[in-house]
C-alpha positions, 0 to 999 in steps of 0.5 A: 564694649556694651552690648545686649546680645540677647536683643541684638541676636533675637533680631538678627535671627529673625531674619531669613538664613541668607540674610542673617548671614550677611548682617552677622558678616557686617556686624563682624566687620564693625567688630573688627574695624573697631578693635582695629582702630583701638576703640574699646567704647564701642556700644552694641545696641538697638535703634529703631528696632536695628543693630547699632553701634556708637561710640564717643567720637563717632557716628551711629552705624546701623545694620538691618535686613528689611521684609519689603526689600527681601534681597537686599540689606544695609548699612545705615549713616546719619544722613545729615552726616559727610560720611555717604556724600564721601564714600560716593566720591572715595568709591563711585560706583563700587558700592550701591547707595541709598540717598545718603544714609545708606551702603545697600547690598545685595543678597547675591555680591560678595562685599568689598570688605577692604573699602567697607572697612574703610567706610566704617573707620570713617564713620567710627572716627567721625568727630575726629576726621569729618574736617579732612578732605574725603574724611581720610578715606584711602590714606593708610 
């Protein structure tokens, strides 16, 4: 994996603690779904001033807290892409969803880690399952 760490960290650490935590927990489920999957390309980086992450075969995610929404944070897709449209239908309202660019969160719930996972292998694997039918989600 490419990564800048010091770019990456002087961001997330500008965050308030509460916030910084959770963006650091979403960053470690990226991390783990990737190597999960087997995907050793994985770059790290900034896109408009937020934490990415690319790789060959997949969608651009990204991760921010954002000042004029103090209590909550997200997971940003490419909103051209199938992947939130998906998740809606796989997950209905399990998630909050902004248009279809965003998982929002909220500073106070506890994630569904075992189906953001889920979401984030699809967008990891885009170019690879944006065919199939709600692009694999929910098949083991």
């Amino acid at each position: 994996m490419k990564v800048d760490p010091t770019t990456i960290e002087s961001v997330i650490s500008s965050y308030p603690p509460q916030a910084k935590e959770k963006v650091v927990h979403l960053r470690k489920l990226i991390l783990e779904t990737a190597d999960e999957i087997g995907i050793t390309d994985l770059e790290e980086t900034l896109k408009w001033g937020e934490p990415s992450y690319l790789t060959k075969h997949g969608s651009t995610i990204r991760i921010d807290w954002k000042e004029k929404k103090p209590d909550q944070y997200a997971m940003y897709f490419k909103c051209t892409s199938k992947l939130v449209p998906s998740f809606q239908l796989a997950f209905g309202d399990l998630f909050n969803y902004e248009t279809t660019r965003a998982i929002v969160f909220k500073l106070d719930e506890k994630v569904p880690e075992k189906e953001l996972k889920q979401c984030i292998k699809a967008a990891l694997t885009y170019h690879k399952v944006k065919q199939l039918p709600l692009l694999g989600l929910g098949e083991k």
